[in-house]
C-alpha positions in Angstrom: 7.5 -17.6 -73.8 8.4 -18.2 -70.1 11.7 -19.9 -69.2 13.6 -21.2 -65.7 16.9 -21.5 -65.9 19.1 -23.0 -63.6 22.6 -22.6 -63.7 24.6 -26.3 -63.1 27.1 -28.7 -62.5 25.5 -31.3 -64.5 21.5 -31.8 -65.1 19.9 -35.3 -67.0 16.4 -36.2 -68.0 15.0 -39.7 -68.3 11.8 -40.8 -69.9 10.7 -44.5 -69.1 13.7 -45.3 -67.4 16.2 -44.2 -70.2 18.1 -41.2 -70.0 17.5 -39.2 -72.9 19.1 -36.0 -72.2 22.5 -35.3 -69.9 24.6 -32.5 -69.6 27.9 -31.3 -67.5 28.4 -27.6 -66.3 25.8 -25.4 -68.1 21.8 -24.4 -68.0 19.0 -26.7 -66.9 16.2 -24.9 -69.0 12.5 -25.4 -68.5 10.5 -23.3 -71.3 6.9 -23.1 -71.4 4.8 -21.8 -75.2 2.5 -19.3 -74.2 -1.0 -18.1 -76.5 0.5 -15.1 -78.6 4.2 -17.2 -78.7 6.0 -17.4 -82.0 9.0 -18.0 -83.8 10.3 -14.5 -83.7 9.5 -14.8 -79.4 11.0 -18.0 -79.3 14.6 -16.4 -81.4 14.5 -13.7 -79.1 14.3 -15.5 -75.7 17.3 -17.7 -77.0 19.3 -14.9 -77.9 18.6 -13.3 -74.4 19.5 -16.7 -72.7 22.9 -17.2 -74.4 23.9 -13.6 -73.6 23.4 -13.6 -69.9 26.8 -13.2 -68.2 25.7 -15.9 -65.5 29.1 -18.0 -65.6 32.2 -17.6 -63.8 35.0 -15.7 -65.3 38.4 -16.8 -63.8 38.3 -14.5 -61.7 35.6 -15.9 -60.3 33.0 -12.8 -61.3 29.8 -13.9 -63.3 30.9 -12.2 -67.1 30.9 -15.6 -69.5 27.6 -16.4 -71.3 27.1 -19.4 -71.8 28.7 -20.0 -75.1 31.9 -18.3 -74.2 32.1 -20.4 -71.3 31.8 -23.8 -73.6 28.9 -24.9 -71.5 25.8 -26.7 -72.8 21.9 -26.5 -71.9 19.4 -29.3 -71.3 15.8 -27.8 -72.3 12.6 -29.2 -71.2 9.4 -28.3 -72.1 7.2 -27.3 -68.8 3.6 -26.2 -69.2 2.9 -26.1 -65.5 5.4 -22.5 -66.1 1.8 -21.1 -67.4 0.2 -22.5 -63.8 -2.6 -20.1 -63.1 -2.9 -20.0 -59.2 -5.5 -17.3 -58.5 -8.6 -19.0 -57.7 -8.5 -22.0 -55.6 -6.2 -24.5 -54.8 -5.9 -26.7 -58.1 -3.6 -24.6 -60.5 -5.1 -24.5 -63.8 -3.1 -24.4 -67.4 -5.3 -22.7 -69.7 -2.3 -20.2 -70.2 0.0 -22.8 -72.1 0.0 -22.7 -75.7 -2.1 -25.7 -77.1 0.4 -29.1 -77.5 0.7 -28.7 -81.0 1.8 -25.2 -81.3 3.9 -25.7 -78.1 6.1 -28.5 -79.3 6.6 -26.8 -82.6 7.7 -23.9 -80.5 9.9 -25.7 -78.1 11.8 -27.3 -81.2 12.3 -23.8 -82.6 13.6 -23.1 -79.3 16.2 -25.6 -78.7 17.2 -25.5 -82.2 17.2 -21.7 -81.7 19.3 -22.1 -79.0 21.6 -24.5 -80.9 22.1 -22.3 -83.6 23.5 -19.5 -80.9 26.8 -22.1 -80.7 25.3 -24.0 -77.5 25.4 -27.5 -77.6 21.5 -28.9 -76.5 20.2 -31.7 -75.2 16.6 -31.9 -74.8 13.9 -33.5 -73.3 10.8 -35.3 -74.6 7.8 -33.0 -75.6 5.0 -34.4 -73.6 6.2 -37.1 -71.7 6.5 -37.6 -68.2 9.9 -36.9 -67.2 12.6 -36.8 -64.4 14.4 -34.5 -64.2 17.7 -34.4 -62.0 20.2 -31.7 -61.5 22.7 -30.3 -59.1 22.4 -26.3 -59.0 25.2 -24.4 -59.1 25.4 -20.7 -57.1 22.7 -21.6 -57.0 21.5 -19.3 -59.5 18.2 -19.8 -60.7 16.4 -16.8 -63.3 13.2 -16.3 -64.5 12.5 -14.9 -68.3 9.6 -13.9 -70.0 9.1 -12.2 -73.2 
């Protein structure tokens, strides 16, 4: 699995003019199913995610993961992560898991993630979304597993 995450102030996502997922200090994730993905991938990139030391201690330091710092995560699910960019100028997305595996696998993940103490809000598998957010650092990290 592939996953951006982008460290915030507050992050929302609205589908058809509704917000459906908002969220204060925390991660802005965008996690993408890949062929090969599974459960067990899925478990491990959520335990990697809410043990990074990416939030401000009081001394101002980045030592808190996420759960210690009492922040939440708003995950998306973004197949153009799997973008393939080496031959012309149209990306193509062969390297995203097929839609049916990949929203089984983004619920594991967010519920995954949940189950780490984070509160989650998510997205809408599929749809066309906005998503807004105000970075904070800004820190921005790429994971793959």
């Amino acid at each position: 699995m592939r996953a951006l995450l982008q460290r915030v102030t507050e992050a929302s996502v609205t589908v058809e003019g509704q917000v459906v997922g908002r969220i204060g200090p925390g991660l802005m994730i965008l996690v993408c199913a890949m062929p090969g993905d599974d459960a067990a991938r899925a478990a491990a990139l959520t335990e990697k995610i809410a043990k990074l030391r990416i939030f401000r201690d009081d001394a101002g330091k980045m030592n808190l993961a996420l759960p210690q710092a009492g922040n939440a995560a708003l995950v998306v699910s973004q197949f153009t992560l799997a973008a393939d960019t080496s031959r012309g100028n149209r990306p193509g997305f062969s390297g995203a898991a097929d839609p049916e595996k990949g929203q089984a696998l983004y619920t594991r993940f967010a519920d995954s993630l949940a189950g780490q103490g984070v509160t989650v809000e998510r997205g809408v598998f599929g749809a066309e979304m906005q998503v807004a957010l105000v970075n904070d650092g800004p820190v921005t990290i790429w994971l793959e597993n």
